[in-house]
C-alpha positions in Angstrom: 0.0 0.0 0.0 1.5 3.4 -1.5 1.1 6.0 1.4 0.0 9.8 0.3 1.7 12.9 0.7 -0.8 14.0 3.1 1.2 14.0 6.1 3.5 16.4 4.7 1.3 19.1 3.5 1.6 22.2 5.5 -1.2 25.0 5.8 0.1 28.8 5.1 -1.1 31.7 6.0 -1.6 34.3 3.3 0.3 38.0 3.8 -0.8 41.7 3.0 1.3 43.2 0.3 2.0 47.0 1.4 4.5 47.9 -2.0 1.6 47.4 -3.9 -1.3 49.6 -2.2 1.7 52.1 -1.8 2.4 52.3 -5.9 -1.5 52.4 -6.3 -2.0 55.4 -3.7 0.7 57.3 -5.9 -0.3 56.4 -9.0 -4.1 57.2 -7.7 -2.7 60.6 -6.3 -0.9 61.8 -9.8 -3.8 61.2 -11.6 -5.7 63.4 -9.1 -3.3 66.1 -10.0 -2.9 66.0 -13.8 -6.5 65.8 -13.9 -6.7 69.2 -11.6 -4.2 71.0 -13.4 -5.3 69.5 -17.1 -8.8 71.0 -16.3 -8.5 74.6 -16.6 -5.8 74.3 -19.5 -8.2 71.9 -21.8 -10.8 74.6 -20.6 -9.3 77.0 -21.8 -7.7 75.1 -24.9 -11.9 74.8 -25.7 -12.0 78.7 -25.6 -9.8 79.5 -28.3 -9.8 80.0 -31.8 -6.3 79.1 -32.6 -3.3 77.9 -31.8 -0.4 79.9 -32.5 3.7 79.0 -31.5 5.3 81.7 -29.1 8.8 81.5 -31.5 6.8 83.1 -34.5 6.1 86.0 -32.4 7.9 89.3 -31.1 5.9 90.9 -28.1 7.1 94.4 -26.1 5.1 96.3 -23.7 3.4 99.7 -24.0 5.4 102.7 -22.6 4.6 106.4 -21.8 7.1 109.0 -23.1 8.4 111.1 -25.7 8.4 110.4 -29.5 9.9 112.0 -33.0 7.6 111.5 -35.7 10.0 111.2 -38.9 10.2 109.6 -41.4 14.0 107.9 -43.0 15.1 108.7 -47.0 17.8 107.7 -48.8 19.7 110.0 -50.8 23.3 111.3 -52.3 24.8 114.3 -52.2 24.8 116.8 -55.0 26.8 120.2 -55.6 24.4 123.4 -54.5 26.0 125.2 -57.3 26.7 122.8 -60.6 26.7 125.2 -63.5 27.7 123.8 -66.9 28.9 125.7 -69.7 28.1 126.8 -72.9 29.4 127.4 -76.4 28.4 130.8 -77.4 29.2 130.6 -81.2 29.8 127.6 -83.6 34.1 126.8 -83.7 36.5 124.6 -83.0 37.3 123.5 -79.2 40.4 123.6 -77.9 40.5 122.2 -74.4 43.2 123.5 -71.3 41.6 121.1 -68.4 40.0 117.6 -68.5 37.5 115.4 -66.3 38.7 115.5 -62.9 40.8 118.5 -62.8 41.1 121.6 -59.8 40.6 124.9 -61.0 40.2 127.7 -59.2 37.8 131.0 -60.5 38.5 132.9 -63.6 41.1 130.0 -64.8 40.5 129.2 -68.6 39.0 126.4 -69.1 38.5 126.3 -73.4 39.4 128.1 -76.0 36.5 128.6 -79.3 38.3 129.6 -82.5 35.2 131.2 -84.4 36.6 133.1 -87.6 32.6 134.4 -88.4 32.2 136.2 -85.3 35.6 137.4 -85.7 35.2 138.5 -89.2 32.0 140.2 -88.0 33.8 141.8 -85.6 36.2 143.6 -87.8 33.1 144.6 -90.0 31.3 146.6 -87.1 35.0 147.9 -86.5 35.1 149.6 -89.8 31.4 150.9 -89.5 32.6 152.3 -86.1 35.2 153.9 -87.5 33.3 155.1 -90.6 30.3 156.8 -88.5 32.8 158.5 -86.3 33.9 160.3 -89.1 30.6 161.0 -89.9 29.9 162.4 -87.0 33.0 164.9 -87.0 32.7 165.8 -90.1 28.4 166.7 -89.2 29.5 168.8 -85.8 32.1 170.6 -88.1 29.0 171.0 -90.9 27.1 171.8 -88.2 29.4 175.1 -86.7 29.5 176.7 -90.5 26.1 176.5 -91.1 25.5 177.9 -87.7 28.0 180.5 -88.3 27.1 181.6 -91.7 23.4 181.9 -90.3 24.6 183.9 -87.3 26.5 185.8 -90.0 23.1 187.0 -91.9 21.3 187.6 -88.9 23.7 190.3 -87.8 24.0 191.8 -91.7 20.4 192.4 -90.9 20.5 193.9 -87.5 22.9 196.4 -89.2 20.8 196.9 -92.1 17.9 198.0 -89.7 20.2 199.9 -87.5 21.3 201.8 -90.9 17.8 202.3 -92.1 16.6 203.8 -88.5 19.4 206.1 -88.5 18.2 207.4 -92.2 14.9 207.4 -91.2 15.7 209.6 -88.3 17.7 211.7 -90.8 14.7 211.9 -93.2 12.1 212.9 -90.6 14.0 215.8 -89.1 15.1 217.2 -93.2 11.3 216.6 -94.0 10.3 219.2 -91.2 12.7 221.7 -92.7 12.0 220.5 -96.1 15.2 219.9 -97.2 14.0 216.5 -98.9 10.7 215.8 -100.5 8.0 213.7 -99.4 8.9 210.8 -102.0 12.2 210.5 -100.5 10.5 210.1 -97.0 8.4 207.6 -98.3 11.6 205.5 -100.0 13.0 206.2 -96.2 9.9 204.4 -94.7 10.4 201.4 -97.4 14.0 200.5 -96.7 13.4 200.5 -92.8 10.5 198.7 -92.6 12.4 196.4 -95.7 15.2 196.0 -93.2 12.3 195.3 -90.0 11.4 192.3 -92.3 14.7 191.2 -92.9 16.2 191.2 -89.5 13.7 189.5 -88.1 13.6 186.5 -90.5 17.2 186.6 -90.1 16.8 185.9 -87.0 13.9 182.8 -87.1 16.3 181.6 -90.2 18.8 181.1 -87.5 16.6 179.7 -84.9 15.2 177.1 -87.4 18.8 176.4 -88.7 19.6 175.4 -85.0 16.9 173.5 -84.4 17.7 171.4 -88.0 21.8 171.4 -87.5 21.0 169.7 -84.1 18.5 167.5 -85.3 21.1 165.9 -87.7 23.6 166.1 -85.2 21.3 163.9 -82.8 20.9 161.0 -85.2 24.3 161.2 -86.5 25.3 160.7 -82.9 22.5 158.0 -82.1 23.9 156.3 -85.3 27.3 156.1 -83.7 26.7 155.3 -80.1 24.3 152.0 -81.6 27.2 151.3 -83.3 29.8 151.8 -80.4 27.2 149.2 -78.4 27.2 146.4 -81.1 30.9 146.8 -81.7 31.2 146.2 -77.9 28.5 143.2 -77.3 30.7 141.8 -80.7 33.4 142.7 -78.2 32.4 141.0 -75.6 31.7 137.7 -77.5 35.1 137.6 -79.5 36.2 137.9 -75.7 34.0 134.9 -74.3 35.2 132.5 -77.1 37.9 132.0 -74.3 35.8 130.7 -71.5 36.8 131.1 -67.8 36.2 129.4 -65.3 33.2 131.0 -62.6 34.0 129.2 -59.7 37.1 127.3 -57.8 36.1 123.3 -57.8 36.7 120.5 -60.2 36.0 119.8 -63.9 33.0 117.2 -63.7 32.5 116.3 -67.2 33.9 117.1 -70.4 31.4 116.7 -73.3 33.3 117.0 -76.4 36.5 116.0 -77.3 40.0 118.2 -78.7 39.7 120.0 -81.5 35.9 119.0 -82.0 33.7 121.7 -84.1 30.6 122.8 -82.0 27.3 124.7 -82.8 26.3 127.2 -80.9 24.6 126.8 -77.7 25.9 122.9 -77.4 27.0 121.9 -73.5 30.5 121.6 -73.6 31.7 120.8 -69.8 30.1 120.7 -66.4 31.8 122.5 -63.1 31.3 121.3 -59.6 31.5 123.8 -56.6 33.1 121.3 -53.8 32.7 124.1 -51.0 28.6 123.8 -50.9 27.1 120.6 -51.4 23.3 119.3 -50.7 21.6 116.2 -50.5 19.1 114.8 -52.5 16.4 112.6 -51.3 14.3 110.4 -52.7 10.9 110.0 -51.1 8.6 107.6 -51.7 5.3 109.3 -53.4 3.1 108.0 -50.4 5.1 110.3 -47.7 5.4 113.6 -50.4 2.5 115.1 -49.0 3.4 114.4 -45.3 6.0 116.6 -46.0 6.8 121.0 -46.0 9.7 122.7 -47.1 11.5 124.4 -43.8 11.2 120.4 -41.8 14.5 119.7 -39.7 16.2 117.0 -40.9 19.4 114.8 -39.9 21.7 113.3 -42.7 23.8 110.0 -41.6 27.2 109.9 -42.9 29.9 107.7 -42.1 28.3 107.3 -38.8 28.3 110.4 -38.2 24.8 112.4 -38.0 24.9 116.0 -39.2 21.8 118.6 -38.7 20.2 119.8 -42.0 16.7 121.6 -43.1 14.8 120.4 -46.0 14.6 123.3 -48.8 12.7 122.0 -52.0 10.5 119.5 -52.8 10.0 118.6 -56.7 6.5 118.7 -57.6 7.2 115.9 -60.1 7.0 111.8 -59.4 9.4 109.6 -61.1 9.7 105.8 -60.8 7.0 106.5 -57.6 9.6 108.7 -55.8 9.7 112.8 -55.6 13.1 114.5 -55.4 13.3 116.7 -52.2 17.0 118.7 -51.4 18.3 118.9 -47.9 20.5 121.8 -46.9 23.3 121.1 -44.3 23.0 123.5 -41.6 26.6 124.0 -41.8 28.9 122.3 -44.4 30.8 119.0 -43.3 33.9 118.4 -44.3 35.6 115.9 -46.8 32.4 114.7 -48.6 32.1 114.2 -52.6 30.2 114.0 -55.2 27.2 111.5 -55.8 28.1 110.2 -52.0 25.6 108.0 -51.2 23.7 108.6 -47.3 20.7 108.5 -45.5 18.4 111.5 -44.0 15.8 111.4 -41.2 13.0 113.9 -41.8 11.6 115.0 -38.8 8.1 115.8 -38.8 6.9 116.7 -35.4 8.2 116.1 -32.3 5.3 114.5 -29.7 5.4 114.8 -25.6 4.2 112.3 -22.5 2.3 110.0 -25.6 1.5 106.1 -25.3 4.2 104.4 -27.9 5.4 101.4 -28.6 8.0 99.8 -31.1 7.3 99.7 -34.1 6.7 96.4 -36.6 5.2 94.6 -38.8 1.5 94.5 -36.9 1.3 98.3 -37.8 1.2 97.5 -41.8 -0.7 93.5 -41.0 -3.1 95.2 -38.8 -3.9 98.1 -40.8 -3.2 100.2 -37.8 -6.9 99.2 -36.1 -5.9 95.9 -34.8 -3.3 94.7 -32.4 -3.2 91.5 -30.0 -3.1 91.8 -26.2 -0.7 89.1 -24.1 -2.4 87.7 -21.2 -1.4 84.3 -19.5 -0.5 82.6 -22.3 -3.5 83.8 -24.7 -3.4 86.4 -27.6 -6.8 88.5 -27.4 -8.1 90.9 -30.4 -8.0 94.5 -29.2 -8.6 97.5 -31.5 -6.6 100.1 -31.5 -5.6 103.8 -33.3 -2.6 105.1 -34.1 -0.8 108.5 -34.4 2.0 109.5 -35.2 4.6 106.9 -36.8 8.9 107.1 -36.5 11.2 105.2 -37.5 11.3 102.7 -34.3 8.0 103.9 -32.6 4.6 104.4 -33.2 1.9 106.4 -31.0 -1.1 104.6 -29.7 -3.8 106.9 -29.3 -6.9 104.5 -28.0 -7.2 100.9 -27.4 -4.4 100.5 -24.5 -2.4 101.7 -21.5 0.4 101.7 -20.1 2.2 98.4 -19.4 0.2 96.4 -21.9 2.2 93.6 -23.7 1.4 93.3 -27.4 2.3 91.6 -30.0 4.4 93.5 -32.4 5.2 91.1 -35.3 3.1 90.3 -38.4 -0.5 89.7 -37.3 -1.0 87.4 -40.8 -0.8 83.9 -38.9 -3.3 84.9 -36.3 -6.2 85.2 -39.1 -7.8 88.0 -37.5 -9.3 85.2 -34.4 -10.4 86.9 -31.4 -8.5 84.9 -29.1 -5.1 82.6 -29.3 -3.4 80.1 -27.4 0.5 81.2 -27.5 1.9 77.4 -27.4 5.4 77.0 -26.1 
C-alpha cells in the first residue's frame, strides 16, 4: 500500500502586500493632479480659436514717453552750385583742363576759335570807325552853317540899324524941307524892308539850329548803336575764351579736342566742392506728409549731421519725388554723388502712449493689435498716431504696461482669441 503525501502538507497563511497599495496610492494621487491641473488648460484650450507658436512671435510692452515722428530717406549728395557751360558761337574747341581736374575762379577752361564772329567783328570795326567820321565831319558842318546863319542875322541887324538912322535923318530934313515927301516915303520902305529882314534873319537862325542839331542827334545815335554792337561783338570775341566762374573740379567734359561745335551745345560741367546738398528720394506716399522748412538729420559715415529740408519737386518719377536737404553747416571731406541717408523730422510728440514699431502696424492696418495675457493672444482694436522710425503712438485701445504683440499679425487670421503654445 503506496502511502500519500498527506502528512507532509503544510497549511500557510496568506500575507498583506504594502508595495503594492503604496504604488496604487501614488499612481491614484498623480492622476488626481494631472486631472486638476489638465482641467483649466483643456478649458481653456476649448476657448480659443487658434493655436499659434510663441517662437513666430515678437511681443514688447506699451510705454509712456516722448516720441519724434519722422520719417528715413535715402539720398546722395549733390553740388548746390553745378553750373555747366556753354558754347556761345559755332568753332572749334580747344580744351586746357580735362575730367577731374582743380581749377580755381576765372582760370581758362577752353578756347573757341570762331573766324565768323571774328570777321563780324572787324566789319562793325570799320562801321565804327566810318560813323565816327561822320559824326566829325556833321558837328564841323554843323558850326559853319550855324555861323554863316549867325552871319546873316547880324548883316540884318545892321541893315535895320542903318535904315533907322536914315529914317531919323529923313524925318527931321522933312520938317525943314530939305528932302521931298517921295524921298520920305523911300526912307519908310527901306526901314521897314530891313524890320522884315532882321527878323527873319533871326527865325532863319533859330530854325537852322533847331535842323543842324537835329542831324547832329541821329548822326550821334547812329554812332553810339554802333559803339554798343561793336562792344556786345566785343564781348563775345572775348567769351570764345571761357573762364572758369567758380574754384572746384571739372566734372564732365562733353566733347573732345579739336571737336567743331554749334552754338549753344554743352561743352563741360563745373562742380563747386565748397557747398554741397543732398538729395532725397521719397517715396510718393510720404510727399504730402511733408513742407519745405522740416529739420532734418543726414547720416554719414556714422556720423549724423543737422540739416533743413529746402525744395521738394513737384514731379513723381519711378513713384519717388526729389526733395534737397541743406546742411546746416557744411561737413567736411564729402564728394560727389556720396551716397547717405536723411531722417526727416516731422513733429516732435510729448508724454504719448508708444510702442516699437513692426510689422502688426502694416498687417493690422493700424486698427488691430493683440493683447498678451497668461498665455493667450486677445483681439483688441486700436488707433494710431504718429509713426517714426522705431516707434509708433497709440492713441486708444491701450495703457500703459500692456504687452502686445508687435510682429506680423498674418498667422493669427484675425481670431479673437489665441493660445501662444510653447
Amino acid at each position: 500500500m503506496i502511502r500519500d503525501t498527506q502528512g507532509q502538507d503544510k497549511q500557510v497563511t496568506p500575507r498583506r502586500n504594502s508595495k503594492k497599495w503604496l504604488l496604487f496610492a501614488s499612481g491614484l494621487l498623480a492622476t488626481t493632479a494631472l486631472t486638476a491641473y489638465s482641467v483649466p488648460k483643456f478649458s481653456q484650450l476649448l476657448s480659443t480659436d487658434l493655436v499659434v507658436s510663441q517662437s513666430v512671435i515678437q511681443t514688447a510692452v506699451v510705454e509712456r514717453g516722448d516720441m519724434l515722428e519722422d520719417i528715413r530717406v535715402e539720398g546722395k549728395t549733390l553740388a548746390a552750385i553745378n553750373p555747366a557751360v556753354y558754347a556761345i558761337a559755332a568753332g572749334t574747341v580747344t580744351l586746357h583742363v580735362k575730367a577731374g581736374d582743380n581749377i580755381t575762379q576765372g582760370q581758362d577752361l577752353l578756347s573757341i576759335n570762331s573766324p565768323e564772329l571774328r570777321n563780324q567783328l572787324l566789319q562793325e570795326q570799320a562801321t565804327l570807325a566810318r560813323l565816327e567820321t561822320e559824326f566829325n565831319r556833321q558837328k564841323i558842318t554843323t558850326e559853319q552853317r550855324l555861323l554863316d546863319t549867325q552871319q546873316r542875322a547880324e548883316l540884318a541887324r545892321v541893315d535895320l540899324e542903318a535904315a533907322s538912322s536914315a529914317m531919323e535923318r529923313a524925318n527931321a530934313s522933312i520938317k525943314k524941307q530939305i528932302i521931298s515927301k517921295l524921298e520920305l516915303e523911300e526912307k519908310i520902305v527901306a526901314l521897314k524892308r530891313a524890320e522884315l529882314n532882321k527878323k527873319h534873319a533871326i527865325e532863319a537862325l533859330d530854325l537852322e539850329q533847331k535842323s543842324l542839331n537835329f542831324e547832329l542827334k541821329i548822326a550821334e545815335l547812329a554812332l553810339t548803336r554802333q559803339q554798343h554792337l561793336t562792344q556786345e561783338l566785343e564781348r563775345q570775341v572775348a567769351a570764345l575764351t571761357i573762364q572758369s566762374p567758380l574754384s572746384g573740379i571739372v566734372g564732365t567734359v562733353n566733347v573732345q579736342q579739336k571737336q567743331h561745335v554749334q552754338r549753344d551745345t554743352e561743352l563741360m560741367s563745373l562742380v563747386d566742392l565748397s557747398e554741397l546738398e543732398v538729395e532725397a528720394f521719397i517715396p510718393e506716399n510720404l510727399a504730402d506728409e511733408l513742407a519745405i522748412g522740416l529739420a532734418a538729420n543726414i547720416q554719414i559715415n556714422q556720423q549724423t549731421y543737422p540739416a533743413t529740408l529746402v525744395a521738394i519737386s513737384p514731379e513723381v518719377e519711378q513713384g519717388r519725388v526729389a526733395g534737397r536737404i541743406r546742411f546746416d553747416q557744411q561737413p567736411e571731406k564729402l564728394r560727389q554723388n556720396q551716397r547717405v541717408s536723411a531722417q526727416l523730422i516731422l513733429s516732435q510728440k510729448k508724454d504719448v502712449l508708444k510702442i516699437k514699431r513692426g510689422a502688426f502696424v502694416e498687417t493690422g492696418a493700424g486698427k488691430v493689435a493683440y493683447l498678451v495675457n497668461e498665455g493667450q493672444a486677445q483681439r483688441q482694436s486700436i488707433s494710431i498716431g504718429a509713426k517714426s522710425i522705431h516707434e509708433v503712438e497709440l492713441t486708444s485701445g491701450v495703457k500703459a504696461g500692456d504687452k502686445l504683440i508687435i510682429s506680423s499679425l498674418a498667422a493669427f487670421q484675425n481670431q479673437q482669441n489665441v493660445m501662444l503654445s510653447n
